[in-house]
N, C-alpha and C positions, 0 to 999 in steps of 0.2 A: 504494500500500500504506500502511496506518497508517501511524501512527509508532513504536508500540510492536510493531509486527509481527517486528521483529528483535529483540525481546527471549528473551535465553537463557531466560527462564523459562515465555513465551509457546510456544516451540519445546520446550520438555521438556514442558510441557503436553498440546502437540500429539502427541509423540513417546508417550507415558504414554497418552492415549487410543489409539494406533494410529490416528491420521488422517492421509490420505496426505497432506492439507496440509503436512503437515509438511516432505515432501521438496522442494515447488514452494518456502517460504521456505528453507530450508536451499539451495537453489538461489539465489535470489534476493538473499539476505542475505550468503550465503559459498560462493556459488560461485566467487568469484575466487580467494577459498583455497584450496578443495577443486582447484582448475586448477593453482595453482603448486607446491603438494603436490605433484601427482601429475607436472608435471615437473621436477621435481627429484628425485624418486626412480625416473622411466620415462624420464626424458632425451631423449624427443622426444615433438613434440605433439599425434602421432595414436595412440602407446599412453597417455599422459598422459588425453586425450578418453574412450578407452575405457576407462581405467582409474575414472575418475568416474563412467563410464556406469553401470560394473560395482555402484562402491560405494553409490550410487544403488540400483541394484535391488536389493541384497543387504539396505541399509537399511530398503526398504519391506515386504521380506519377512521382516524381522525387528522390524519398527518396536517388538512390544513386548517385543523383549529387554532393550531398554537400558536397564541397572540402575538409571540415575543418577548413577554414579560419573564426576564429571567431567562435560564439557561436551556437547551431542550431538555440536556441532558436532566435539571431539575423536573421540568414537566415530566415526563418518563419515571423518574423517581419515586416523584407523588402519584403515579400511576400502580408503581408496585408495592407500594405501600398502601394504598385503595385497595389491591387486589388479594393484599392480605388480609387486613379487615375485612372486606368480603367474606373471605375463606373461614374466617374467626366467625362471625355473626350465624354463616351457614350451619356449623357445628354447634353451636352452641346447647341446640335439640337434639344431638347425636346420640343413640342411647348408651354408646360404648365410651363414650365418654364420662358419665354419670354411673360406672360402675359400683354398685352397694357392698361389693364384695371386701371394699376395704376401709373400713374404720379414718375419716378423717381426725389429723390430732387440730384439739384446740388450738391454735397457737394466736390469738387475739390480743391484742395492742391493750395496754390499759389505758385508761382514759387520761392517765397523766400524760403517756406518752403520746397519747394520739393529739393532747392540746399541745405537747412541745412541737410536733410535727408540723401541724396547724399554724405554730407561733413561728415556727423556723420557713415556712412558703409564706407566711405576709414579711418577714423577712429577706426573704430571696427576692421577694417580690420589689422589697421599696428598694434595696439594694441596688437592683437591676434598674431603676427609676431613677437612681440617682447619677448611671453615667450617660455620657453625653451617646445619645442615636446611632453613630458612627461604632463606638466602641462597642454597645450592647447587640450592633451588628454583628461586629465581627469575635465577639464573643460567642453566641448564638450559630453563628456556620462553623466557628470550631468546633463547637463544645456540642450542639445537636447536629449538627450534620457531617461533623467530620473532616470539614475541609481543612489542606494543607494551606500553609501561610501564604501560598505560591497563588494559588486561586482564588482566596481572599480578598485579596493585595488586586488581582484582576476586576474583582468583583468590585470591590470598591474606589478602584483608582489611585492606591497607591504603592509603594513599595513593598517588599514583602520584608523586609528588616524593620518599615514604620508597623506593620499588621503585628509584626513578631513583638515590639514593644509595647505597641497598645495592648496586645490580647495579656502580654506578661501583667502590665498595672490592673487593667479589669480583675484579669483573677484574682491578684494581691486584693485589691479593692473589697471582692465580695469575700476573700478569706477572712480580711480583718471583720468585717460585718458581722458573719457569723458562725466564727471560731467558737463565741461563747455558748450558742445553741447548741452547735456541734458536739461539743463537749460534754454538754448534757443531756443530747439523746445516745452518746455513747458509753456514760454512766450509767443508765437503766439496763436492767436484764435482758 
């Protein structure tokens, strides 16, 4: 394949004409992605396969909806990650699933703990409120999506050494925040 074959711009190109090209590089270029996406949100890796498979066909049936907003490779993404949820909500009724054969153990939060929890997400919450847009971006694509500084730094326009520092201060930022929480939901049993 080229070398410019995995260029994001090449592939919205592709995506914008409705050529099915598109899906063999999006395959090629970020298949590995669209794989560990989809096990990490299907947790095993023959609904993870189907769940790519899905997002795949749904892509090429939709190839010219994608607005532009953001990357295709993102749109696809949020497509395997639909197609897990999918797969979760289908089962949910499975009867093999609700096996009676084995004794669930209690293992339930006490109510201390579930108000420390509580206290520590309005926590995270104002925390995350208090950096500036830019940062809690690029906090946010590392930290949930896994992006390398490299992409980030694309994503946002600028260098991947400024991405590398800002994401360094955010985290310090939220660590000092709540370290003390922390500390006390890892106190309890």
């Amino acid at each position: 394949m080229a070398a410019n074959a995995c260029s994001p711009e090449r592939l919205a190109a592709l995506v914008r004409a409705r050529d099915v090209r598109a899906l063999d590089e999006l395959v090629t270029c970020h298949g590995s992605r669209l794989m560990a996406v989809a096990q990490r949100h299907c947790r095993n890796r023959a609904d993870a396969e189907d769940a790519v498979q899905d997002a795949l066909l749904s892509a090429g049936k939709h190839l010219g909806d994608w607005r532009g907003e953001g990357s295709v490779e993102g749109w696809v993404i949020r497509m395997v990650a639909n197609a897990c949820a999918k797969m979760r909500r289908g089962r949910k009724n499975d009867p093999a699933l609700h096996s009676t054969e084995i004794e669930p153990i209690a293992m339930e939060p006490t109510v201390e703990r579930m108000a420390q929890r509580a206290e520590l997400n309005e926590q995270l919450a104002a925390a995350l409120a208090t950096l500036a847009p830019v940062d809690r971006a690029i906090l946010l694509l590392a930290e949930a999506e896994e992006w390398d500084s490299k992409r980030i730094a694309a994503e946002v326009d600028m260098t991947s050494g400024a991405v590398r520092t800002r994401l360094f201060r955010a985290r310090k930022r939220l660590q000092e925040v709540l370290a003390p929480g922390l500390a006390d939901l890892a106190r309890e049993p």
